[in-house]
C-alpha positions as CSV (number, residue, x, y, z in Angstrom):
1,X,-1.2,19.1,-31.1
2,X,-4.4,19.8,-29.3
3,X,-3.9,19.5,-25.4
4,X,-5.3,16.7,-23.7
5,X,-5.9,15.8,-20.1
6,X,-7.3,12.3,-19.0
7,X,-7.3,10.7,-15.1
8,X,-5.4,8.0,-14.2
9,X,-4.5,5.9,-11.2
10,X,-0.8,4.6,-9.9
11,X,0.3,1.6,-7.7
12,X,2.4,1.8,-4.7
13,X,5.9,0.4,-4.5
14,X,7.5,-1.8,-2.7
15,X,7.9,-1.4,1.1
16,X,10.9,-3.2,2.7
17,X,11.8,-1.1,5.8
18,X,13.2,-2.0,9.0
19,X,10.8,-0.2,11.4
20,X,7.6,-0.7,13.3
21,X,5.8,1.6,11.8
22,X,6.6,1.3,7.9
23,X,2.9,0.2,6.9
24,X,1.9,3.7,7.6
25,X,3.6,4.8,4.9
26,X,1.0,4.0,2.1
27,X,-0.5,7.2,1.6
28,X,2.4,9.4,2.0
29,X,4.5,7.2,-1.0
30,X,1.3,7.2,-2.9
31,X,0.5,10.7,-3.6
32,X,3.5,11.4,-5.1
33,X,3.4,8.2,-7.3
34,X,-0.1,9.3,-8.6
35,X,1.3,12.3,-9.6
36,X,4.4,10.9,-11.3
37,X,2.2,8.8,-13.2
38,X,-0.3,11.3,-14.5
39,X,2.6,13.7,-15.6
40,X,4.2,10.8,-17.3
41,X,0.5,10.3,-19.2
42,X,0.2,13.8,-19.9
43,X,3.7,14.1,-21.3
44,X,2.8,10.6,-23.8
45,X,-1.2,12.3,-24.5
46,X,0.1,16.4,-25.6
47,X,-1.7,17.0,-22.0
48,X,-1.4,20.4,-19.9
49,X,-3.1,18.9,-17.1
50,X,-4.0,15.8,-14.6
51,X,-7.2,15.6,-12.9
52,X,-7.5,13.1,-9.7
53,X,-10.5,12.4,-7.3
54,X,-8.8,13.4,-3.9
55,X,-9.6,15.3,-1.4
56,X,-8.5,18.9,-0.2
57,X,-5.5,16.9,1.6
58,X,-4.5,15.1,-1.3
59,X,-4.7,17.6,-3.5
60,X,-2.4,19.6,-1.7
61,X,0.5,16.7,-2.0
62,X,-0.2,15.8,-6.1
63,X,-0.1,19.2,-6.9
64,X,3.2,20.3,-5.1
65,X,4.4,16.6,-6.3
66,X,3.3,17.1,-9.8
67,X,4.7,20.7,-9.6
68,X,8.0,19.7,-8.7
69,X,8.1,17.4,-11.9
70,X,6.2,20.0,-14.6
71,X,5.6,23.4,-13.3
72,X,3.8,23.8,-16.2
73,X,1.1,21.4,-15.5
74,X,-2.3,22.5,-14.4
75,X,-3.9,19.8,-11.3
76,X,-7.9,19.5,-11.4
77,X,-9.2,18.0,-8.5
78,X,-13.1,16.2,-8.6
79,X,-14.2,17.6,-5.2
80,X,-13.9,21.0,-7.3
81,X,-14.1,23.1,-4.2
82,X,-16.5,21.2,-2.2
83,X,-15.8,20.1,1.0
84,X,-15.4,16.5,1.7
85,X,-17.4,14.5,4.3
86,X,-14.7,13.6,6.5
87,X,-17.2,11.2,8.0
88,X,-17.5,8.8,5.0
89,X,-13.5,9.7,3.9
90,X,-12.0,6.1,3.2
91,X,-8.5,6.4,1.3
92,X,-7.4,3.4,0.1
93,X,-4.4,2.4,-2.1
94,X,-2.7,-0.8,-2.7
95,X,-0.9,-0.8,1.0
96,X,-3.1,0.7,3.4
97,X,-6.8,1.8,3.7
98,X,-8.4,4.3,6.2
99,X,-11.6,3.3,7.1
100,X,-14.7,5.5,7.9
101,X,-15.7,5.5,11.3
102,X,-19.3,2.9,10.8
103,X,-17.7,0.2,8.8
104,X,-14.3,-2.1,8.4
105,X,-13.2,-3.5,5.3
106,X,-11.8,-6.2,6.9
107,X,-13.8,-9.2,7.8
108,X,-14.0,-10.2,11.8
109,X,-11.7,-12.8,12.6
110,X,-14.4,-15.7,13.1
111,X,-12.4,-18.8,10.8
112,X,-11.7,-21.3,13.0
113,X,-8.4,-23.3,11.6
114,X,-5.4,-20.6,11.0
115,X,-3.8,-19.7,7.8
116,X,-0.1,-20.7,7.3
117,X,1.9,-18.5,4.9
118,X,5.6,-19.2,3.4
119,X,7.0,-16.3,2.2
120,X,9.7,-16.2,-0.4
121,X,12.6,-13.3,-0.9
122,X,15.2,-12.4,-3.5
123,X,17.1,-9.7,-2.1
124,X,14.9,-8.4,-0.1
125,X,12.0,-9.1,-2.3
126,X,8.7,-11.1,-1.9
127,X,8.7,-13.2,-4.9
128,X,6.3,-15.9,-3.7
129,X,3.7,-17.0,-1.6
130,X,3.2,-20.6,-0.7
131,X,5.2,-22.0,-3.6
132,X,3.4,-19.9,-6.1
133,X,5.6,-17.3,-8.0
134,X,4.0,-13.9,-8.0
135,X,4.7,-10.2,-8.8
136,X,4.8,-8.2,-6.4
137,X,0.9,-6.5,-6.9
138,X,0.1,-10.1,-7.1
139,X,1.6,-10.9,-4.0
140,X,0.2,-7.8,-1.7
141,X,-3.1,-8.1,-3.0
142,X,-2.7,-12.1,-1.8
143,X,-1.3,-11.6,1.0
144,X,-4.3,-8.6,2.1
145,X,-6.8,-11.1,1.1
146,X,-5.1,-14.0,3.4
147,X,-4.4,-11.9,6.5
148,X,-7.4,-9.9,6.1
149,X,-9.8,-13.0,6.2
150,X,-7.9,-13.8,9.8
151,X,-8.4,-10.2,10.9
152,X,-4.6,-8.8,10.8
153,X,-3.6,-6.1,9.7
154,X,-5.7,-3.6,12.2
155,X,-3.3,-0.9,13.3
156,X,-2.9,3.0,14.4
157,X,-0.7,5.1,12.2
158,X,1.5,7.5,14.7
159,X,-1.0,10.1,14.8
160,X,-3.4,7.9,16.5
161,X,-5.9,7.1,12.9
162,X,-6.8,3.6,12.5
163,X,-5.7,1.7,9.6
164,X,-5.9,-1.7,7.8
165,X,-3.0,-2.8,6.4
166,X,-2.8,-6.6,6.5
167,X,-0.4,-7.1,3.8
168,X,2.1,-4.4,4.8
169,X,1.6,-6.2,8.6
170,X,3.1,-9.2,7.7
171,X,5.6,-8.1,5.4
172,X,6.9,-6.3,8.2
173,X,6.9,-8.9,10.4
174,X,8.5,-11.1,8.1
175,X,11.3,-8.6,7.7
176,X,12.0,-8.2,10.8
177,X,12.0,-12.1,11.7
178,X,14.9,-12.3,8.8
179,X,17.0,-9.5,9.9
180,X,19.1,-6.4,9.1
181,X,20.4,-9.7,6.7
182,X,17.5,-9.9,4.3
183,X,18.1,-7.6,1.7
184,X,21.7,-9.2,0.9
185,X,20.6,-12.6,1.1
186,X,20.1,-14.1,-1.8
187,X,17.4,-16.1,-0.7
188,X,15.2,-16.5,2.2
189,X,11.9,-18.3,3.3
190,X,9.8,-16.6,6.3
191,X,6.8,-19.2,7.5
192,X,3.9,-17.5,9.7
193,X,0.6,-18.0,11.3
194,X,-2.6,-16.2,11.0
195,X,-5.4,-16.4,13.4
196,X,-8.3,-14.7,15.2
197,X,-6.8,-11.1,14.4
198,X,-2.9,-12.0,15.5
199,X,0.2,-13.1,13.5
200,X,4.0,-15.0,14.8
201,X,6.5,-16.1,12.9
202,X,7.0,-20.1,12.9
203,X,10.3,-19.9,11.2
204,X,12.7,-17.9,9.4
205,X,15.8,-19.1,7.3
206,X,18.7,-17.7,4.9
207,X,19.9,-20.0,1.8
């Protein structure tokens, strides 16, 4: 069979971790997950190699990642060589996004009544927002949109690079408002407030 190489993208997986800092995390899980992916649709196409529009950086991590599944596999990269502007570099994935140093994606907190959110978990889990069942892209791209419009999610990773990670913000604060408990439960509701760029927890309960 003739070999075949095509580019794809991958989502990020869930995040449930206890510490302050697990929204940083985006980039670092999703490298890896890009890579599985494309090896899994080289392996389905006859393929002998991935391509991916990263920079020098990520190309670094896909290849070792995808390496360490087929060392067979050959890893193209779009920049070809070139070197990025690091100026205009915005990484985003489904987690977290870097922004460049002239714009924000997110808009300025200027809505004047706040956003209430009830979150719903199954073991851990997010399974719904408000009422309304969800998976769980459904219910980070939901939840981005919701805190983003508030302006929340504007953080530093630990090296000191801003990041907007609304979604993984207030996952993380409603993990933390349930408890070391939350992945053993077998259901739980976390009920928080959005406004003018800050978040708090209104209530938290176990069933």
């Amino acid at each position: 069979m003739p070999a075949k190489s095509s580019p794809a993208t991958a989502s990020l997986p869930r995040s449930d971790e206890q510490t302050p800092t697990a929204y940083t995390t985006g980039h670092a899980l999703a490298r890896p997950l890009i890579a599985r992916k494309l090896i899994e649709i080289a392996h389905i196409e006859g393929g002998s190699a991935i391509a991916h529009g990263g920079d020098r950086e990520d190309q670094t991590e896909i290849e070792e990642a995808a390496h360490a599944l087929d060392r067979s596999i050959r890893v193209i990269a779009a920049h070809d060589g070139a070197a990025p502007d690091v100026r205009r570099a915005v990484h985003t994935t489904l987690w977290e996004r870097s922004p460049d140093e002239r714009s924000s994606a997110l808009p300025k907190p200027e809505l004047d009544a706040p956003a209430r959110l009830e979150i719903a978990f199954e073991a851990g889990l997010p399974v719904a927002i408000n009422g309304v069942p969800m998976t769980l892209t459904e219910l980070i791209e939901s939840v981005t949109t919701i805190a983003a419009n508030h302006g929340v999610g504007r953080v530093m990773d630990t090296s000191g690079t801003p990041l907007e990670a609304p979604a993984a913000v207030v996952f993380q604060a409603a993990h933390e408002a349930l408890g070391a408990k939350a992945s053993r439960a077998s259901g739980a509701t976390v009920c928080l407030e959005l406004f003018k760029g800050q978040h708090r927890v209104l209530s938290a309960q176990h069933s």
